[in-house]
N, C-alpha and C positions, 0 to 999 in steps of 0.2 A: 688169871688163866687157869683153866682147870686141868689139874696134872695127868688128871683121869683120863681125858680124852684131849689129847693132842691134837695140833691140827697139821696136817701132812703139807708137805710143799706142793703137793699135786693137786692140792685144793683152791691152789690160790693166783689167780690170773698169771700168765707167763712174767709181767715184767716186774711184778712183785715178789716171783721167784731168784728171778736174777737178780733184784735188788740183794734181799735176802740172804743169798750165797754170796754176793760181791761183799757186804757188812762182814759178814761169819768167816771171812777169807782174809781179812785184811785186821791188822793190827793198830792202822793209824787213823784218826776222825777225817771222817769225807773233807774235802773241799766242798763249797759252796758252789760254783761253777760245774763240779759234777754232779753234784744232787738235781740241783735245773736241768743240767741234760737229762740226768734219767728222766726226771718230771715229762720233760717235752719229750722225751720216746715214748712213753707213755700214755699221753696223750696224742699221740699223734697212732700208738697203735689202736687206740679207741674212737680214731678220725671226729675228733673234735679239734683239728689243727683251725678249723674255721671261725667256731665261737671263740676258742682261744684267743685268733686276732685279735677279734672285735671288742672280746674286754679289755684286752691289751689298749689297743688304739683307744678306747674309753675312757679308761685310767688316765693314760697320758694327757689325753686333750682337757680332764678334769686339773690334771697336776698343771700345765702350761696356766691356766687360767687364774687357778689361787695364786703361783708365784707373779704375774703380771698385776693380778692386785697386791699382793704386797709391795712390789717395786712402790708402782705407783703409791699407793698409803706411806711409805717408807721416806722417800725422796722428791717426790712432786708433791703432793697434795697438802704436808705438814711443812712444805719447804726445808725442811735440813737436808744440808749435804754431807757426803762422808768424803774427805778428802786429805791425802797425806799433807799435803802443802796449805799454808794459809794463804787467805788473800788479804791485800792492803786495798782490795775496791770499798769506794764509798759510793754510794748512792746518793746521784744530785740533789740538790734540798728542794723542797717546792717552793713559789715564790712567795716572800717574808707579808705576811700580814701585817697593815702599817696601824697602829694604834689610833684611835680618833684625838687622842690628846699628845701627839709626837709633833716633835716640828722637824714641818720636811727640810727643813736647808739641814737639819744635821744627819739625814738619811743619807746610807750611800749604797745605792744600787750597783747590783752586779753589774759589770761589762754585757752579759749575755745571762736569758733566762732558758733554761732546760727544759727543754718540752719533750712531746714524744712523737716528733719531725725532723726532718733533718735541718739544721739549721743553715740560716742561711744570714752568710756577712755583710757587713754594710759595704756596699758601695756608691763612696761620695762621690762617683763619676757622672758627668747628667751628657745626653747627648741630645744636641740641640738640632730640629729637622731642620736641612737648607732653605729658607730662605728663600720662598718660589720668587723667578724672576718676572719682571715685566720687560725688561726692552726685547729688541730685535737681536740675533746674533745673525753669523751668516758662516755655512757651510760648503767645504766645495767638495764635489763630489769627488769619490775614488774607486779605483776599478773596482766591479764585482758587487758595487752599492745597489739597491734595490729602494723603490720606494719602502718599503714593509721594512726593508732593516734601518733606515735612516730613520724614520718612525719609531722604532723603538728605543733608536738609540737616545731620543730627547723626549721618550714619554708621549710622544702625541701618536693621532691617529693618522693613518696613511693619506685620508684625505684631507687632510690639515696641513700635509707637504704640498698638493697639487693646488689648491684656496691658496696659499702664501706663493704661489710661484706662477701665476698664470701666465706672465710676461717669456717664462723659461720652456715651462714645459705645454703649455695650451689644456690643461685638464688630461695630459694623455702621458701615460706612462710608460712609455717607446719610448718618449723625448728624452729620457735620461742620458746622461753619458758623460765621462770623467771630463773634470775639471770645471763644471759648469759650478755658477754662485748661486747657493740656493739660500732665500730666505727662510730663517724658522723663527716661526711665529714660538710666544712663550708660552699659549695656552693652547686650546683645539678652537679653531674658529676659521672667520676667514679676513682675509688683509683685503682692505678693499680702497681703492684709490679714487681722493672727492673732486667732484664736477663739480664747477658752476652751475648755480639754479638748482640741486640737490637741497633736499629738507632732511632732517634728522628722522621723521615719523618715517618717512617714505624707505627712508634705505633700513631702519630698521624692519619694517614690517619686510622688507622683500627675505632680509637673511632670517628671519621669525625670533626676533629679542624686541624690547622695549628701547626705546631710545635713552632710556638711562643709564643700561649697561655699554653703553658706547662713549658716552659722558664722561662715567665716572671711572673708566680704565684706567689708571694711575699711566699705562704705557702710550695714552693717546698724550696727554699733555694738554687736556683741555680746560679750559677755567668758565664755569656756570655766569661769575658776576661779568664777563665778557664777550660770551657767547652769544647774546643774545635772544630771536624768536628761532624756537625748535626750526618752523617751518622755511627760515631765511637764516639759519644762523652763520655768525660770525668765522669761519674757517676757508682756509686760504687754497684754492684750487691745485689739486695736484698733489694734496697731503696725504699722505698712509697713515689709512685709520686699521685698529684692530678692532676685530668684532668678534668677542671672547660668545663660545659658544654658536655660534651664527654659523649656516652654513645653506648651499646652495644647489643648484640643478648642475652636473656638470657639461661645461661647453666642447665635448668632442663627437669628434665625427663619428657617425654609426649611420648604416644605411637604412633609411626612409623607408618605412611600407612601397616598395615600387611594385606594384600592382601591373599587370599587363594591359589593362586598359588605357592606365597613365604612365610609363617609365619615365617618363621625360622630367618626373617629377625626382628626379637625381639629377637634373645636368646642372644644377650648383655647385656638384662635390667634384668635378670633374669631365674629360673628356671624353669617360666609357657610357656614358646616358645615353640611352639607348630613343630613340623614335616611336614610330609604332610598333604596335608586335601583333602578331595573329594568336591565333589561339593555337596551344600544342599540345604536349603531353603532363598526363595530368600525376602526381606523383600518388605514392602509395600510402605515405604516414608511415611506413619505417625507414627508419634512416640508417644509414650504413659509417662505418667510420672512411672518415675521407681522405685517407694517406698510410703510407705502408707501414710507417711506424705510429706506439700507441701510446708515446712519455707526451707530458705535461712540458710546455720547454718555455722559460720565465716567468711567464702572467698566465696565472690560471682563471675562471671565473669570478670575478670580483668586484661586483657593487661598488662597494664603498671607493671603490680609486676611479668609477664608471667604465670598467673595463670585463662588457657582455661580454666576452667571448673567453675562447680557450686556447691556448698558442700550442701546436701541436710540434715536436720538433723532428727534424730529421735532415738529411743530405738534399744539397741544392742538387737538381732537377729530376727528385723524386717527382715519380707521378701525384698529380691530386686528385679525387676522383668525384662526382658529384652524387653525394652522399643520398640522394632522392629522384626519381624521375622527372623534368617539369621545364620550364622555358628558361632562357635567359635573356634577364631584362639589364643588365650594367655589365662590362664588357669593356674593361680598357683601365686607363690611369686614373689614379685617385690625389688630388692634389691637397688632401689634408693627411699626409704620411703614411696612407696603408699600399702606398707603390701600386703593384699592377690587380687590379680588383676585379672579382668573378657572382655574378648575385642571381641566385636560380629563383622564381618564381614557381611553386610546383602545384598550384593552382586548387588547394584545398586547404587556405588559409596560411600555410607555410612558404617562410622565405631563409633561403642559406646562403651563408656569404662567405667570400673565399679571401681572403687578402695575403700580400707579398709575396705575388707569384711570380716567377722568375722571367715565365712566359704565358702568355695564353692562347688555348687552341681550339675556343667556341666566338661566336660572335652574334651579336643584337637580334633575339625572336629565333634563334636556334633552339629544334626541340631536343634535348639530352634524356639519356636513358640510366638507371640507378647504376653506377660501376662506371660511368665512363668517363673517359683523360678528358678533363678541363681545362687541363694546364699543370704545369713543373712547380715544385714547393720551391720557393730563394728568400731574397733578402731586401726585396725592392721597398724602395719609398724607409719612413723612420724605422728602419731594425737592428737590432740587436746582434744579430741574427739569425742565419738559416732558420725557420720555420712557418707553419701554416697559422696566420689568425682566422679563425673558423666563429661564426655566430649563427644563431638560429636567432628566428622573429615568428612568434606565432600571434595570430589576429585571436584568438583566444587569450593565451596565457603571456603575452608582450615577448621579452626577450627572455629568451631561459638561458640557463646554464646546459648546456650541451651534451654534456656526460650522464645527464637522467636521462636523453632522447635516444642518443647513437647505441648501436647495437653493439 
């Protein structure tokens, strides 16, 4: 420094001044921590507070970066660990390479080989599947039973209870009701009971099996070197045959296309077959639902048990109402258990049937209008109870399910 020409304190930015005086005033070496503050007053009266950050945060995020490679270099990558405590882990061995000149009877394998799964223990336990049966058992019904749950409860199909029981129930699933002896076949098929002058081709081709699967059912009990010609064989009238897999048209009552030209073409089912009919009202193709309640009540539409229709529930002598415009061609009692029967012709292919009416309040070639009392919902003829069995028959689409049609 040249002594010649000093340099004055007024020559030199304010906070350099104050640095300056604050050193020349003081007898003992700065802290660290106050030297950075001056620094940052400093800077901050020079408003570089902003680049400031940014090297800051720069710095840092360079510094975070080398000490995370080191970790890693340190303790993962070279595998050493630094640890106060030792361990006593060993490392399972991998399994022993067996020399081609050892002899294995004096080899002795581990218990278990270590892999990198979880292993898993022997169990010498074996479970043997039951033992499908062949004979007959026999069931008696209890309250609340259903075809569908007694079905399941022995693995078979709903219509493989109605096939074993035709004596019981007639193919119709009304006929249920506690205490009844129901046979259950052991497989899905149908039980079928042999006539005289029956041939083995014949009764098989009607259920669609071959006559060998009737044969050789371990549960018919038949023997081939005794039996006979297929078409005259050797079997005693009156025996219950099982016919595994076989199965058939179902035999219940559902009302006949009764057409207005011919109704008389129901008066097999009963005493409501109507005579002639004139011509009436012609319906619209939409159909209305037919009773004031709108639950499902037992049997809902169901093929497989041949049960067209939809059982509609509510309170005895709720109104019913006919669900369509159009004549009425059956009109009275039905003597195969659907009690007092209602059947509208609506004269564009559609026909709606009403059954287990309590009462009825139309009669034979009467024209009805969409909405009107055809008669009280009950419980007449085979029920369960209180409610509507309802069916649609279209000369298009046969019998439908009802709940695609009604509104």
């Amino acid at each position: 420094m040249n002594e010649s020409n000093p340099i004055q304190a007024s020559d030199l930015p304010d906070g350099f001044s104050k640095i300056e005086n604050t050193r020349t005033s003081s007898t003992q070496p700065d802290e660290p921590l106050s030297i950075w503050m001056r620094v940052w007053q400093v800077v901050q009266q020079h408003e570089l507070t902003e680049q400031a950050m940014r090297l800051g945060t720069g710095l840092a995020s360079v510094s975070l970066i080398l000490i995370s490679v080191w970790v890693m270099n340190s303790f993962f990558l070279t595998g050493n660990l630094t640890n106060s405590q030792k361990t006593d882990f060993i490392p399972p061995k991998t399994t022993p390479t067996i020399p081609p000149e050892a002899n294995p009877s004096s080899i002795k394998f581990p218990l278990f080989i270590p892999v990198d799964s979880i292993t898993r223990m022997v169990d010498a336990h074996t479970s043997l599947p039951a033992k499908p049966r062949t004979e007959i058992i026999h069931y008696i019904v209890q309250k609340g039973d259903t075809i569908f749950a007694i079905a399941t409860k022995f693995n078979l199909r709903p219509q493989t209870i109605l096939w074993g029981n035709y004596g019981v129930l007639a193919d119709n699933p009304h006929y249920l009701s506690p205490g009844q002896d129901l046979t259950i076949l052991p497989v899905d098929g149908v039980y079928h009971q042999w006539h005289a002058g029956e041939g083995l081709n014949g009764v098989a081709k009607f259920y669609g099996v071959s006559p060998d699967v009737i044969v050789d059912y371990p549960g018919n009990g038949l023997n081939r070197q005794t039996l006979g010609d297929f078409s005259n064989p050797n079997i005693e009238p009156g025996k219950m045959l099982i016919v595994p897999g076989g199965q058939r048209e179902f035999v219940v009552w559902s009302a006949p296309r009764i057409t207005r030209s011919d109704p008389a073409v129901a008066k097999i089912y009963g005493p409501g077959a109507c005579g002639s009919v004139v011509d009436g009202t012609i319906g619209s193709g939409i159909f209305l639902w037919p009773a004031p309640d709108r639950f499902i009540s037992g049997f809902d539409y169901s093929p497989e048990t041949g049960h067209y229709a939809i059982d509609i529930g509510g309170q005895i002598n709720n109104g019913v109402f006919a669900s369509d415009g159009g004549v009425i061609v059956y009109a009275g009692w039905n003597d195969y258990g659907y009690g007092n029967v209602v059947v509208i012709d609506h004269g564009n292919g559609w026909q709606t049937l009403y059954a287990h009416l309590n009462s009825i309040s139309v009669a034979c070639g009467q024209s009805v209008s969409q909405g009107q009392v055809i008669g009280l919902l009950g419980s007449t003829g085979k029920s369960s109870g209180p409610h509507l069995h309802f069916e649609m028959r279209s000369d298009t689409y046969g019998r439908v399910d009802p709940k695609a049609f009604l509104q």
